[in-house]
MDTraj code that builds the backbone (N, CA, C; nanometers):
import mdtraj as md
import numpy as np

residues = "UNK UNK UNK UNK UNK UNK UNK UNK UNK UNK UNK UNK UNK UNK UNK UNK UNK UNK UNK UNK UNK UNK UNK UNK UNK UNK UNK UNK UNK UNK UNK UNK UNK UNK UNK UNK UNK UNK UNK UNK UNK UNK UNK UNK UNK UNK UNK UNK UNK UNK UNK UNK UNK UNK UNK UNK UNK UNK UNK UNK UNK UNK UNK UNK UNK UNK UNK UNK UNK UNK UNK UNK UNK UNK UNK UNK UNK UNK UNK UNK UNK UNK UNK UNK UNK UNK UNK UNK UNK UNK UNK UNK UNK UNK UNK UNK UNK UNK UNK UNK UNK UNK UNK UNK UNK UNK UNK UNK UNK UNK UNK UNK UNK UNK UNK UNK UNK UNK UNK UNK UNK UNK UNK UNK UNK UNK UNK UNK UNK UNK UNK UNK UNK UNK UNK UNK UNK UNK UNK UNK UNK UNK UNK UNK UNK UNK UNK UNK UNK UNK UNK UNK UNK UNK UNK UNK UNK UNK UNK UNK UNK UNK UNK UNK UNK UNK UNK UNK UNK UNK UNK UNK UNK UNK UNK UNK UNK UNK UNK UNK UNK UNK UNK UNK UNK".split()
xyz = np.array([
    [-15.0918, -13.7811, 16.6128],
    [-15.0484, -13.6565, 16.5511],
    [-15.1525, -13.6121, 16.4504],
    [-15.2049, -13.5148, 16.4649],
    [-15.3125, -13.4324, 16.3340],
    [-15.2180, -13.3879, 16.2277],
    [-15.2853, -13.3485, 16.1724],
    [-15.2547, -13.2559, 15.9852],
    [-15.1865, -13.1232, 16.0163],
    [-15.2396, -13.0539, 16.1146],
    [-15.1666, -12.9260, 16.1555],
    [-15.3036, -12.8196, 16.0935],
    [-15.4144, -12.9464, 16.0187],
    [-15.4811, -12.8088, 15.9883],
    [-15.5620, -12.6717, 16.0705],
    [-15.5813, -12.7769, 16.1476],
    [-15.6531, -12.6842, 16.3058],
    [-15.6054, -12.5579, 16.3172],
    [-15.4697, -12.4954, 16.3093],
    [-15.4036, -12.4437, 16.3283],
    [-15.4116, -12.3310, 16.1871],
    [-15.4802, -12.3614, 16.0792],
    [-15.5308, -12.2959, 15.9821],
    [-15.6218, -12.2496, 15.9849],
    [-15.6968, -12.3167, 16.0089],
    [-15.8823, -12.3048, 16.0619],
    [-15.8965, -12.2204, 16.1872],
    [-15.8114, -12.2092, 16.2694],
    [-15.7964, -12.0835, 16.3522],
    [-15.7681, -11.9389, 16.2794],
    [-15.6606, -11.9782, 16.2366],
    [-15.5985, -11.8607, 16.1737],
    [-15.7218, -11.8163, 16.0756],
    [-15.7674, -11.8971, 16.0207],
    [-15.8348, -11.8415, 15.9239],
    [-15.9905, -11.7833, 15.9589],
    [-16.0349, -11.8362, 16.1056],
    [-16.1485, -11.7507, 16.1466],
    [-16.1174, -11.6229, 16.2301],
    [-15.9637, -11.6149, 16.3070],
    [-15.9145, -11.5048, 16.3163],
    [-15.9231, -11.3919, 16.1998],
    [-15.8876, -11.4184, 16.1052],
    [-15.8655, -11.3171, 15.9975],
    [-16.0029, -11.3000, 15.9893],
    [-16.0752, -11.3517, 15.9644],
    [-16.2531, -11.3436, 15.9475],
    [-16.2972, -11.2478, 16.0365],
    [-16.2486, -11.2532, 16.1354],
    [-16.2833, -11.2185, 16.2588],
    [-16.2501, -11.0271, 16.2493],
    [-16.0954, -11.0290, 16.1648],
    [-16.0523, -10.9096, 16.2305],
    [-15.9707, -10.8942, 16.2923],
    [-15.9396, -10.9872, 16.3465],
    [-15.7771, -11.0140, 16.4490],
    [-15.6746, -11.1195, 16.3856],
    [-15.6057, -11.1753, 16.4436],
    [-15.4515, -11.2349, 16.3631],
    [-15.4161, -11.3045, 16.5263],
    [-15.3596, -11.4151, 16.4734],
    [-15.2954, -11.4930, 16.5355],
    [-15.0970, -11.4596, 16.5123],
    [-15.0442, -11.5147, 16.6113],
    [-14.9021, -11.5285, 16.6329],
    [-14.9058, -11.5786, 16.6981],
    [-14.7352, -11.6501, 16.6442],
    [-14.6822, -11.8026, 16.7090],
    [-14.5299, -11.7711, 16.7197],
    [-14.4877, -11.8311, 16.8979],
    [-14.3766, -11.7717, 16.8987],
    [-14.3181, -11.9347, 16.9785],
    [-14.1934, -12.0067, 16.8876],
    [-14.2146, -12.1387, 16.9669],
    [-14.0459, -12.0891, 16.9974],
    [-13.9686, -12.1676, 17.0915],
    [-13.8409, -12.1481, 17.1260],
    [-13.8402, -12.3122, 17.1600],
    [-13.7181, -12.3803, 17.1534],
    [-13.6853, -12.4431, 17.1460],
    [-13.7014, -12.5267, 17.2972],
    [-13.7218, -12.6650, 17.3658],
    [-13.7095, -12.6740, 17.4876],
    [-13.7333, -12.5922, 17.5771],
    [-13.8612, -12.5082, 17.5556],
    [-13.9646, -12.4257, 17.6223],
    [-14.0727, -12.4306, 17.5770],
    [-14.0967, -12.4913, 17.4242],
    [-14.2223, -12.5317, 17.3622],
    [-14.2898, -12.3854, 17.2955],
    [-14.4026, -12.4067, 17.2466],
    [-14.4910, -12.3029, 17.1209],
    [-14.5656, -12.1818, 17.2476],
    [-14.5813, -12.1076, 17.1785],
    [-14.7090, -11.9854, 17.2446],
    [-14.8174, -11.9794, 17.1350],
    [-14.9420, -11.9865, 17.1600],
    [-15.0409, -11.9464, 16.9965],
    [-15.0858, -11.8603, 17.0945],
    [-15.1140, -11.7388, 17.0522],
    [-15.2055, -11.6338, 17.0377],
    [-15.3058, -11.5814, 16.9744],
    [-15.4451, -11.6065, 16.9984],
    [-15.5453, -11.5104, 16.9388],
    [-15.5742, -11.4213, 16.9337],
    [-15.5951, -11.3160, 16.9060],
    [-15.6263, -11.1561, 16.8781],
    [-15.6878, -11.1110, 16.8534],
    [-15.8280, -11.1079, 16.9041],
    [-15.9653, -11.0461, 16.8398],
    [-15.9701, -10.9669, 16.8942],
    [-16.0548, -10.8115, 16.7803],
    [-16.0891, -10.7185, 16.8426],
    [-16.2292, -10.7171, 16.9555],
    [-16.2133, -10.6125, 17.0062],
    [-16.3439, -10.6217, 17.1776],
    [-16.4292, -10.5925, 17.1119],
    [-16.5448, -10.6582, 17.1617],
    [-16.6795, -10.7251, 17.0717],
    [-16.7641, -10.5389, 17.1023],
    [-16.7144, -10.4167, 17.1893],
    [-16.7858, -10.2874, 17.1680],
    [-16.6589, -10.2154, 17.1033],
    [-16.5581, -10.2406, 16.9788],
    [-16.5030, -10.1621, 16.9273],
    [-16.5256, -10.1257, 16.8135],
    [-16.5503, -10.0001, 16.7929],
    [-16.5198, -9.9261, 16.6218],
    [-16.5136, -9.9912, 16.5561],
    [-16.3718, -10.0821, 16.5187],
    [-16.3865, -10.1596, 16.4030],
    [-16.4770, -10.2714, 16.3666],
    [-16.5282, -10.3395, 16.4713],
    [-16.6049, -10.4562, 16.4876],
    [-16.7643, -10.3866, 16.4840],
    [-16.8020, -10.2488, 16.5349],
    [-16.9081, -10.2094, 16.4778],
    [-16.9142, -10.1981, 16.3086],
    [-16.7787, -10.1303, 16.3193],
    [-16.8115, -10.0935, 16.1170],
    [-16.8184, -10.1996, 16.0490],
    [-16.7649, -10.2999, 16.0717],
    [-16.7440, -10.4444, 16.0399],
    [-16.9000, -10.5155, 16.0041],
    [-16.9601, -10.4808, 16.1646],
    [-17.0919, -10.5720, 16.1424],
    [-17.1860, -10.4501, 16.0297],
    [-17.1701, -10.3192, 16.0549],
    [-17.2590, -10.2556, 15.9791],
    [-17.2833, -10.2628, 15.8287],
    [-17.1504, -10.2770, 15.7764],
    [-17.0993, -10.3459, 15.6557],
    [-17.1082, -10.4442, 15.6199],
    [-17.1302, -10.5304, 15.6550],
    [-17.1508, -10.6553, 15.6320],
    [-17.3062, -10.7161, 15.6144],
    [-17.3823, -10.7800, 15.5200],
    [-17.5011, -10.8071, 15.4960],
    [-17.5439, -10.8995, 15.6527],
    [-17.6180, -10.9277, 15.6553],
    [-17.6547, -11.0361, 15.8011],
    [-17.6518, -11.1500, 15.6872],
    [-17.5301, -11.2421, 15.7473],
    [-17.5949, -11.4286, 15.6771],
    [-17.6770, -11.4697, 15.6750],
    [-17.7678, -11.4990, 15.5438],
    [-17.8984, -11.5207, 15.5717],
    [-17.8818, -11.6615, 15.4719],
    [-17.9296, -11.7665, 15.3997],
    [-17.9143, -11.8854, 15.3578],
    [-18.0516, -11.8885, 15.2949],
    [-18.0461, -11.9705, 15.1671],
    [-18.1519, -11.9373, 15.0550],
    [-18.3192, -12.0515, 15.1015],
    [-18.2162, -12.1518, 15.2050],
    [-18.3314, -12.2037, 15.2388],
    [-18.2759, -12.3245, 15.3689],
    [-18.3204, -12.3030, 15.4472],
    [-18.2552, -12.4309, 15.5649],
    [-18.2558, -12.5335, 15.5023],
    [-18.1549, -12.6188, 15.5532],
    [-18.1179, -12.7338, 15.4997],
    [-18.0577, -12.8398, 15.5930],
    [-18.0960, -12.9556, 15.5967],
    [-18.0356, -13.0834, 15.6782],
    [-17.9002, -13.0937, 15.6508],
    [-17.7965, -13.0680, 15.6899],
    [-17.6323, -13.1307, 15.5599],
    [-17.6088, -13.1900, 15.7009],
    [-17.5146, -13.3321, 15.6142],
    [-17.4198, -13.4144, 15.6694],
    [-17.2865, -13.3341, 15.6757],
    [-17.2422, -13.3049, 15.8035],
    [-17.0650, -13.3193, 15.7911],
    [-16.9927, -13.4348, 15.7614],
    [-16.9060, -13.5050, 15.6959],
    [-16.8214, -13.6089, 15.7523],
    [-16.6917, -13.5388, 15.7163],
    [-16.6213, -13.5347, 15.8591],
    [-16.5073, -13.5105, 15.8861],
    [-16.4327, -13.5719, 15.9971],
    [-16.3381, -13.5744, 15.9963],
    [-16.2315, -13.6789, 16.0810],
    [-16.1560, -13.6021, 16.1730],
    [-16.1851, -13.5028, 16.1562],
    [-16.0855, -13.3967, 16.2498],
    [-16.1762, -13.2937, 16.3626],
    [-16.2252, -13.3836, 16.4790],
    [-16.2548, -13.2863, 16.5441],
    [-16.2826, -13.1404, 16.5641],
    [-16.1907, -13.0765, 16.5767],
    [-16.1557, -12.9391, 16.5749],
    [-16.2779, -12.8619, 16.4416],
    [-16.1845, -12.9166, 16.3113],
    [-16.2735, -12.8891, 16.1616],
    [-16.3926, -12.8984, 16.2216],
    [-16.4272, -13.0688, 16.2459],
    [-16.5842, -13.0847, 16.2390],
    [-16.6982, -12.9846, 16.2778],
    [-16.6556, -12.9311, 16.4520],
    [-16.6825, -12.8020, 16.5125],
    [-16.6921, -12.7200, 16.4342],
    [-16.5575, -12.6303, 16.3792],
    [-16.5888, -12.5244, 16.3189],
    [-16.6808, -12.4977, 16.2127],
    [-16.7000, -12.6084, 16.0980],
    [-16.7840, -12.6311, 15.9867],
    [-16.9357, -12.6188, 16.0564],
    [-16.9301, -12.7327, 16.1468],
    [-17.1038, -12.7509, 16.2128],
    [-17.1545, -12.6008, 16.2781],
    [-17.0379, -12.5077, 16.3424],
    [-17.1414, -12.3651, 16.3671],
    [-17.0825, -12.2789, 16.2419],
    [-17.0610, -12.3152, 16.1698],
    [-17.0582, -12.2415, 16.0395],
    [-17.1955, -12.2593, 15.9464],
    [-17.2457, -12.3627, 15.9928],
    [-17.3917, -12.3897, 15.8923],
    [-17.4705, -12.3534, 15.9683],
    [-17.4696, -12.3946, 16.0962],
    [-17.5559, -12.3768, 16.2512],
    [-17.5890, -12.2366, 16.2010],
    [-17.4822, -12.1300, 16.1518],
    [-17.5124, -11.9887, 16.2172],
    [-17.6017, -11.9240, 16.0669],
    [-17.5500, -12.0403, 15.9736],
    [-17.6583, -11.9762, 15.8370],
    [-17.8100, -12.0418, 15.8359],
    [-17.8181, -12.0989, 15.9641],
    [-17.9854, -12.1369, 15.9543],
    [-18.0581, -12.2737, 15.9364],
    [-17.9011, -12.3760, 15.9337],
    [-17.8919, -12.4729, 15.8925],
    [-17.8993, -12.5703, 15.9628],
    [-17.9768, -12.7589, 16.0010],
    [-17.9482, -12.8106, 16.0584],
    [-17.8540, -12.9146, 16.0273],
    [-17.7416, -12.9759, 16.1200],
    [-17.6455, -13.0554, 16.1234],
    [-17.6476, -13.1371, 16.1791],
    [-17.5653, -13.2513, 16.0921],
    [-17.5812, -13.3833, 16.1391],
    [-17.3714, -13.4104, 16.1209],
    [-17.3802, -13.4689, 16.1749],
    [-17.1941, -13.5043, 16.2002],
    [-17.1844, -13.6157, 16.2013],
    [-17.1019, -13.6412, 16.1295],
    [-16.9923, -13.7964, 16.1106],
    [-16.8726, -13.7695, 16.1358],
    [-16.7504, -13.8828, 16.2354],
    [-16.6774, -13.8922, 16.2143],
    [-16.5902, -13.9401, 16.0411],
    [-16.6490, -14.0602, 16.0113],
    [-16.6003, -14.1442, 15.9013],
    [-16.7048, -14.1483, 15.8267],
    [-16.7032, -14.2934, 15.7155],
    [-16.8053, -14.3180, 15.6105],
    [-16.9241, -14.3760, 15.6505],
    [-16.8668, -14.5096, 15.7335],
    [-16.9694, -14.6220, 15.8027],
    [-17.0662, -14.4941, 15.8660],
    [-17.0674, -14.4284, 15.9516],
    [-17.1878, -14.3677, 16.0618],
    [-17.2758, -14.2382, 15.9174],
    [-17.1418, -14.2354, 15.8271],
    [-17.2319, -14.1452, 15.7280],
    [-17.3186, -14.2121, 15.6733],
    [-17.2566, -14.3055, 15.6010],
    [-17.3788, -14.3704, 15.5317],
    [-17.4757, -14.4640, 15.5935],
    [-17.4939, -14.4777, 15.7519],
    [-17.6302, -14.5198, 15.8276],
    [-17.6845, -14.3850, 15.8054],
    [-17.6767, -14.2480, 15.8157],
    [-17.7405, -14.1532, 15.8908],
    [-17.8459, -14.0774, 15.7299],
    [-17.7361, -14.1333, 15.6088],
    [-17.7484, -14.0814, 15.4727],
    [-17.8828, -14.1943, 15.4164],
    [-17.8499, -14.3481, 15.5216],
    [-18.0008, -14.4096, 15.4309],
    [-18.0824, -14.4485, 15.5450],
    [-18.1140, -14.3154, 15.5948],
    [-18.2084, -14.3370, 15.7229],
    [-18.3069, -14.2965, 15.6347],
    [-18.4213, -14.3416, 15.6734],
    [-18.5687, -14.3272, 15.6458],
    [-18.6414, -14.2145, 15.7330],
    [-18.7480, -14.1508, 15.6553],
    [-18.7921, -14.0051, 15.7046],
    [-18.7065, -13.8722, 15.7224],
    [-18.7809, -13.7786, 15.7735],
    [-18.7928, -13.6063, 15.7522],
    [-18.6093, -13.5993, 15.8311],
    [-18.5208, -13.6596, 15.8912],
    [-18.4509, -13.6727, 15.9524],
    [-18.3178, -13.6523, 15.8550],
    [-18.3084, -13.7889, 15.7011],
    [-18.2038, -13.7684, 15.6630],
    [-18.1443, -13.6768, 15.6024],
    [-18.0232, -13.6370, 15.5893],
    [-17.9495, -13.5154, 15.4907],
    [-17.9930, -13.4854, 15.3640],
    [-18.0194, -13.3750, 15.3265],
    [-18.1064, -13.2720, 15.2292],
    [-17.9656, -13.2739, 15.0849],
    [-17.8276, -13.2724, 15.2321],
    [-17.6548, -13.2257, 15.1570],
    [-17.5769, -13.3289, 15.2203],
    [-17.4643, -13.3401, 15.1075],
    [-17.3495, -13.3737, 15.2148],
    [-17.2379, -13.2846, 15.1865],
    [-17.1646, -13.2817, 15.3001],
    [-17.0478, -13.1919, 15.3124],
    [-16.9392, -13.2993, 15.3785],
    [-16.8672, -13.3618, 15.2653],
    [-16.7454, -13.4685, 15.2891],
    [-16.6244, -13.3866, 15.3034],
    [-16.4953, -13.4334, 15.3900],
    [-16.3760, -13.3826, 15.4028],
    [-16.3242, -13.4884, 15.2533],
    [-16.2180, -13.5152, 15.1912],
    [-16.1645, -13.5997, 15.0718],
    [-16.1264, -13.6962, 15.1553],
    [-16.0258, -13.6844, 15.2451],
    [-15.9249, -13.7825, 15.2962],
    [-16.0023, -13.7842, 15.4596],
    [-16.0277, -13.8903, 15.4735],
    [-16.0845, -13.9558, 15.5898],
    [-15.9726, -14.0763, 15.6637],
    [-15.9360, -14.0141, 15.7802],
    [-15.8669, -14.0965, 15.8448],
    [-15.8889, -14.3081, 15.8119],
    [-16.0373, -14.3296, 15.8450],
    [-16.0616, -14.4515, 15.8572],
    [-16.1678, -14.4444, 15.6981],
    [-16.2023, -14.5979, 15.7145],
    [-16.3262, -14.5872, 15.6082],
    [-16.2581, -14.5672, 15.4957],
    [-16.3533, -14.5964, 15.3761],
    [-16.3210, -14.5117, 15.2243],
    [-16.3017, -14.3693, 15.2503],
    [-16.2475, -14.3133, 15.1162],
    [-16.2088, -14.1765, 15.1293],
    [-16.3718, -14.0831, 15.0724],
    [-16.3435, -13.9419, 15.1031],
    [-16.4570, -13.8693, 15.0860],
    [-16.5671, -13.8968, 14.9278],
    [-16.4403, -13.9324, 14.8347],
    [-16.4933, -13.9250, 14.6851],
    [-16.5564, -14.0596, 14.7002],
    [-16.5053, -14.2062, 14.7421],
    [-16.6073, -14.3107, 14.7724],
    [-16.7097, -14.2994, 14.8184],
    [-16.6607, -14.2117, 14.9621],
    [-16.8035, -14.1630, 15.0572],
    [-16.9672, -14.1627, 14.9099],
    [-16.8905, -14.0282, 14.8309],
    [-16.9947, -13.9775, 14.7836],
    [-17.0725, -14.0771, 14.6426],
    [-17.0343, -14.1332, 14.6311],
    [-17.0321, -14.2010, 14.5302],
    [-17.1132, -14.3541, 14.5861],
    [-17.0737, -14.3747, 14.6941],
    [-17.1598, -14.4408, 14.7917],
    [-17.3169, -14.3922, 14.8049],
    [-17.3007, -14.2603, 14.8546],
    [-17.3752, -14.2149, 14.9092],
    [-17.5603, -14.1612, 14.7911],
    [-17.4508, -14.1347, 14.6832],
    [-17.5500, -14.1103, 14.5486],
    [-17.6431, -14.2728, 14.4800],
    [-17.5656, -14.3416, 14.5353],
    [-17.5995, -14.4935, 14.4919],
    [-17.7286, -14.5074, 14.5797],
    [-17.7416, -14.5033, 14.6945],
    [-17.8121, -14.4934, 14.8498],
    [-17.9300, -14.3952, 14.8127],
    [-17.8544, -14.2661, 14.7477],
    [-17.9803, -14.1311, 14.7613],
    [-17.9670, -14.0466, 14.6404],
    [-18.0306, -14.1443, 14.5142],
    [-17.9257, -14.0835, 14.3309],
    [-17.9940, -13.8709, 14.3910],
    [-17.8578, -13.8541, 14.3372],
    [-17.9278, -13.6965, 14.3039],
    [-17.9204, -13.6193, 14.4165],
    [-17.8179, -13.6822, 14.5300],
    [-17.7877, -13.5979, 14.6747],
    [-17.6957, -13.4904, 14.6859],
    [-17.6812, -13.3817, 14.6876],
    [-17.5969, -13.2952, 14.6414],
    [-17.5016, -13.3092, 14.7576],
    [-17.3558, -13.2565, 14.6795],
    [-17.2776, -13.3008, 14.7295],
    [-17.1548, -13.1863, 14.7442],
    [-17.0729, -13.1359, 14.8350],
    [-16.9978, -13.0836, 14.8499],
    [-16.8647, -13.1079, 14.8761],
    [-16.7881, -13.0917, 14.8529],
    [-16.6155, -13.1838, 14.9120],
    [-16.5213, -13.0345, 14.9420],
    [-16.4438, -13.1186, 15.0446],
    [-16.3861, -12.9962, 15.1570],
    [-16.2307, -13.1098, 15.1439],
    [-16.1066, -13.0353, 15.1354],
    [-15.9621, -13.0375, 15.1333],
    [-15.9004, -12.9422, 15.1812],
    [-15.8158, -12.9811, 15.2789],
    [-15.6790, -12.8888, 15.3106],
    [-15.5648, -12.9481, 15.2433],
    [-15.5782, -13.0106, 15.1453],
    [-15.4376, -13.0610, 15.0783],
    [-15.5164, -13.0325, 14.9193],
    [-15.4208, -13.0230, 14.8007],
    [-15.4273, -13.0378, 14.6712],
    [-15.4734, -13.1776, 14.6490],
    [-15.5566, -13.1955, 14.6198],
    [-15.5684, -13.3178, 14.5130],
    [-15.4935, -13.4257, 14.4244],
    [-15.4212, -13.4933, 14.4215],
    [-15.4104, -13.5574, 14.3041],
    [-15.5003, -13.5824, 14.1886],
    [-15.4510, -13.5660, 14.0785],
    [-15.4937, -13.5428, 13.9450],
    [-15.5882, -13.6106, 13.9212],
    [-15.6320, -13.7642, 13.9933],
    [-15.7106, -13.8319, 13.9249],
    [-15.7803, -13.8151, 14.0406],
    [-15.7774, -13.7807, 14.1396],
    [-15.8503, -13.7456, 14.2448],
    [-15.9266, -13.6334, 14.2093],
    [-15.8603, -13.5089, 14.1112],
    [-15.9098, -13.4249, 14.1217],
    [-16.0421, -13.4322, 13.9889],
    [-16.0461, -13.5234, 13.9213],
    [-16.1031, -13.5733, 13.7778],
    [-16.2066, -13.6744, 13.8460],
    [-16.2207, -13.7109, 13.9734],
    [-16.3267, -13.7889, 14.0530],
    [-16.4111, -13.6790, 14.0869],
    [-16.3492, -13.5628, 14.1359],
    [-16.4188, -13.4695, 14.1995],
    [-16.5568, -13.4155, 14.0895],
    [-16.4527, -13.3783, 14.0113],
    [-16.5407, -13.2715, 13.8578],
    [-16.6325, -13.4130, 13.8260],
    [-16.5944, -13.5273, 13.8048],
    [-16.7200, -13.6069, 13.7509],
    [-16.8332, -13.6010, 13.8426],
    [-16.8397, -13.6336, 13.9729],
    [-16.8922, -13.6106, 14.0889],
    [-16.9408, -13.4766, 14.0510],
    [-16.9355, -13.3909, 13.9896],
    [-17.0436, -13.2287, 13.9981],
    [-17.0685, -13.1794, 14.1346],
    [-16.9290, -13.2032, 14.1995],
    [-16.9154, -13.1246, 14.3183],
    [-16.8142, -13.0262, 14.3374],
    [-16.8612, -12.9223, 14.3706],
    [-16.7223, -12.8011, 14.4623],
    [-16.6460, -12.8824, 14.5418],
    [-16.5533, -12.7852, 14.5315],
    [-16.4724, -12.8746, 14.6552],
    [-16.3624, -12.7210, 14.7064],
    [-16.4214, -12.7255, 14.8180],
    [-16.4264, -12.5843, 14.8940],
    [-16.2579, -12.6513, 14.9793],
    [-16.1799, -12.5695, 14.9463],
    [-16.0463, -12.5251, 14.9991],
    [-16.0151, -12.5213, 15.1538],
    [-15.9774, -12.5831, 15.2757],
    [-15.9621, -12.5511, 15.3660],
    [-15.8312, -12.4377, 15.4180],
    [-15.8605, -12.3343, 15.5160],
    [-16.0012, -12.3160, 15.5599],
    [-16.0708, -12.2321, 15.4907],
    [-16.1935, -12.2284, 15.5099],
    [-16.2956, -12.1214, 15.4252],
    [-16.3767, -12.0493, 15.5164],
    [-16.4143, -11.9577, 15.4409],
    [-16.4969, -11.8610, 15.5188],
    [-16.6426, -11.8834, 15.4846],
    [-16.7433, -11.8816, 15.6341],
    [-16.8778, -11.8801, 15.5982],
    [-16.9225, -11.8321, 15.4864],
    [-16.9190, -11.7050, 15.4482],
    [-16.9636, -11.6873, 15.2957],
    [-16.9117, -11.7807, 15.1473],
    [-16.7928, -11.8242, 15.1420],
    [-16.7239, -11.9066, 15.0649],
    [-16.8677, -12.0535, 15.0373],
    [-16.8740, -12.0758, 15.2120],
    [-16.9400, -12.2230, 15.2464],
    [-17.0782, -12.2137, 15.1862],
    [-17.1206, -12.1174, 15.2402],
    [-17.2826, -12.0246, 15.1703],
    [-17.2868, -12.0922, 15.0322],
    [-17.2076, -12.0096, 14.9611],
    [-17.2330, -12.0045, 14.8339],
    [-17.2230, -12.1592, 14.7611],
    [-17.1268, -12.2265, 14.8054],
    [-17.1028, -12.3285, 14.7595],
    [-17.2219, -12.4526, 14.7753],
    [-17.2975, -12.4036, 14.9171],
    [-17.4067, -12.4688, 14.9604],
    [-17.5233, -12.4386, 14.8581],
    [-17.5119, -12.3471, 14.8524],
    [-17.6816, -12.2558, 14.7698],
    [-17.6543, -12.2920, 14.6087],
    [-17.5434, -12.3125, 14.5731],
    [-17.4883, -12.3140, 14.4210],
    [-17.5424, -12.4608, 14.4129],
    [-17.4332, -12.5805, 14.4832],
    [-17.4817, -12.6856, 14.4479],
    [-17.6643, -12.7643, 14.4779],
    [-17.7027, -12.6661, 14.5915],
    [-17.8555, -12.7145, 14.5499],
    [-17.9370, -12.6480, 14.4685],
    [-17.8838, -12.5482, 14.4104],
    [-17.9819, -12.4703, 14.3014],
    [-17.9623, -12.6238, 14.1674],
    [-17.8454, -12.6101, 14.1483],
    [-17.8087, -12.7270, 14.0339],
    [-17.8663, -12.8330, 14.0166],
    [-17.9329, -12.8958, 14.1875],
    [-17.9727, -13.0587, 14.1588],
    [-18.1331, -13.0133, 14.1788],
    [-18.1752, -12.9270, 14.1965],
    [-18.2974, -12.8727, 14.2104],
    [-18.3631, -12.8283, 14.0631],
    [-18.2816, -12.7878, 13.9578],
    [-18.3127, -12.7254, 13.8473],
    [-18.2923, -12.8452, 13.7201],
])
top = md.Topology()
chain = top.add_chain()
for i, resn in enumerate(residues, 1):
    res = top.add_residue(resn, chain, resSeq=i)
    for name in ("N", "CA", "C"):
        top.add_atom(name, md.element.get_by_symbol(name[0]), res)
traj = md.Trajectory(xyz[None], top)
């Protein structure tokens, strides 16, 4: 059984998108999901793109995903993919932190941890791991749940965002470009 967040992370690139999802479940006939995007030659989706700056990213960058949820992992990885970015993916901690103390032009520049990781330590160990391995690795943290308090007092010591699931590419942008201006300056 998943989190149900998938089902957010849709919804929420629908709305991005311009279109809206609906869900119509009946009982002992099971769910309907519907997507709804507008047609890629309509009016609104022209004014949309005309309006809209082109995503452009302050400087390519290597980032680690580690996320546990399939679905997420995808959506996050062409969410950086499409700002210019190269990606590297983890399920858990163990494959993060081989890929985080690899040697040469290869390892992560960022990391981009989910908090709560199915297996393994949780995201805030992850990182805390991971700074030990590579002092001064900037760091990002991603939740679809609230925090607990002392969870959330790991985070702020850590001098990381911690970007809200789901989020929107620009949200991710900024949070990306913010925390490497910081460990850069």
């Amino acid at each position: 059984a998943g989190t149900g967040l998938g089902l957010s992370m849709v919804y929420g690139f629908a709305k991005q998108s311009g279109g809206t999802v609906t869900i119509d479940s009946t009982p002992g006939r099971g769910t309907q999901v519907t997507l709804l995007l507008p047609i890629a030659g309509s009016e609104r989706l022209r004014a949309a793109a005309s309006a809209a700056p082109a995503q452009t990213t302050a400087a390519p960058r290597t980032i680690l995903v580690v996320e546990d949820e399939a679905d997420v992992r995808t959506i996050v990885r062409r969410q950086l993919e499409g700002l210019g970015h190269t990606v590297l993916v983890a399920e858990g901690s163990t494959e993060a932190l081989m890929l985080i103390s690899a040697p040469g032009p290869g390892a992560p520049d960022l990391l981009l941890t989910d908090v709560v990781l199915a297996t393994g330590m949780n995201g805030i160990d992850l990182a805390e791991a991971a700074r030990a391995a590579r002092p001064g690795l900037p760091i990002v943290f991603m939740s679809g749940c609230t925090a607990v308090p002392e969870a959330q007092q790991r985070i702020r010591e850590a001098g990381a965002p911690l970007l809200s699931k789901p989020f929107t590419t620009p949200q991710l942008e900024r949070a990306v470009n913010d925390v490497c201006a910081a460990t850069s300056s």
